[in-house]
C-alpha positions in Angstrom: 0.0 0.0 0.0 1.2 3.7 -0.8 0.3 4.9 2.9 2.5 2.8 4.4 5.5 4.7 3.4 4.1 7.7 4.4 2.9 6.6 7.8 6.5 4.8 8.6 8.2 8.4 7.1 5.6 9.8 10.1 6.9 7.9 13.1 10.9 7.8 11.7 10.4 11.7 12.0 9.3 11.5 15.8 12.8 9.3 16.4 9.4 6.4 16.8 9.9 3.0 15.2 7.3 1.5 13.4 4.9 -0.7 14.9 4.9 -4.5 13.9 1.1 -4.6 12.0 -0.6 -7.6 13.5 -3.6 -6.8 11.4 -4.4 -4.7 8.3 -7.4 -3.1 7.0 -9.0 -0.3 4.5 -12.5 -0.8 6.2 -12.8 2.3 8.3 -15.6 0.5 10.3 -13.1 -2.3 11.3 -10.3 -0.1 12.2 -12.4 1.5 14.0 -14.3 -1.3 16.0 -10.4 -3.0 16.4 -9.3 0.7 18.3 -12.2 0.5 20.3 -10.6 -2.8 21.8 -8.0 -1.1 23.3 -5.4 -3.5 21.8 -4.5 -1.3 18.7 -3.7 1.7 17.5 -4.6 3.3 13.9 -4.1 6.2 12.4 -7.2 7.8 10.6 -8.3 11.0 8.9 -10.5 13.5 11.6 -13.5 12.7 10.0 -13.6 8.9 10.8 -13.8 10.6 14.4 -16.6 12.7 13.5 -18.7 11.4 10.9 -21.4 9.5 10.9 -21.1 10.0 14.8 -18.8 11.5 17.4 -16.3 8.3 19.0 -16.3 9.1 22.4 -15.2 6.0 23.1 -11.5 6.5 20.8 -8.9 8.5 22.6 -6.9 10.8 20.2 -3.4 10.9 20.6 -2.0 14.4 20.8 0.2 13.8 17.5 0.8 16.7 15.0 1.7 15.3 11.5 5.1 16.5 11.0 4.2 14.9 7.0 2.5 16.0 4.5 -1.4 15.4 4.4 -2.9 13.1 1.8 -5.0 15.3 -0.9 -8.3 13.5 -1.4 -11.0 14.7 -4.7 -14.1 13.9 -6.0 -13.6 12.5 -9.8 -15.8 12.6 -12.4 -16.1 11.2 -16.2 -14.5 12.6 -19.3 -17.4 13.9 -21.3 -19.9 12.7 -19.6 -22.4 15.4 -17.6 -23.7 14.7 -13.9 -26.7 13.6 -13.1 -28.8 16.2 -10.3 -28.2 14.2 -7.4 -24.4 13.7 -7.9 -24.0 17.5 -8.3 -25.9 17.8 -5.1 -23.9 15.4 -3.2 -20.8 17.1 -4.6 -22.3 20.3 -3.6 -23.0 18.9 -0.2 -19.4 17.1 0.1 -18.1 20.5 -0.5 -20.2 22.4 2.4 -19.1 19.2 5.2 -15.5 19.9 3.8 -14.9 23.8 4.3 -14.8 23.4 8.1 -12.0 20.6 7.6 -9.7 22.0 5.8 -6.6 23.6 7.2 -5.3 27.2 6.5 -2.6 27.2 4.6 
């Protein structure tokens, strides 16, 4: 995986080694539900914490990224026009996202 690098490049820069992975998941639910064990740790973007519900229950670490922060997009067809509801979702997406972003 392509985040790997990144995440090892994130400890390495806090003089941290990287953590032997025991387990290894996309499925934001799982990561989630295997945190909430208390046995592993995860790292995730904000909005896993937020949405569709606040996590109480996690404990975020008090860990600035000292790497660079993944860009993320919304992609679309060549020539091909959107239907009404995906321009409103993308309109939408947009709305949830302002508060998110960071100033640059």
């Amino acid at each position: 995986m392509r985040f790997i690098p990144l995440f090892l490049e994130a400890f390495r820069a806090e003089g941290l080694g990287y953590p032997c992975t025991t387990v290894f998941t996309i499925s934001p639910e799982a990561r989630i539900g295997l945190v909430a064990t208390g046995r592993f740790l995860s790292i995730v973007p904000t909005s896993i914490l937020r949405f569709p519900r606040r996590r109480p229950e996690i404990k975020v670490l008090p860990v600035k990224p000292s790497v660079a922060l993944l860009p993320f997009g919304i992609v679309t067809l060549k020539n091909r026009g959107l239907r009404s509801a995906a321009q409103l979702f993308i309109e939408h997406a947009r709305e949830v996202a302002k508060p998110l972003t960071r100033a640059k």
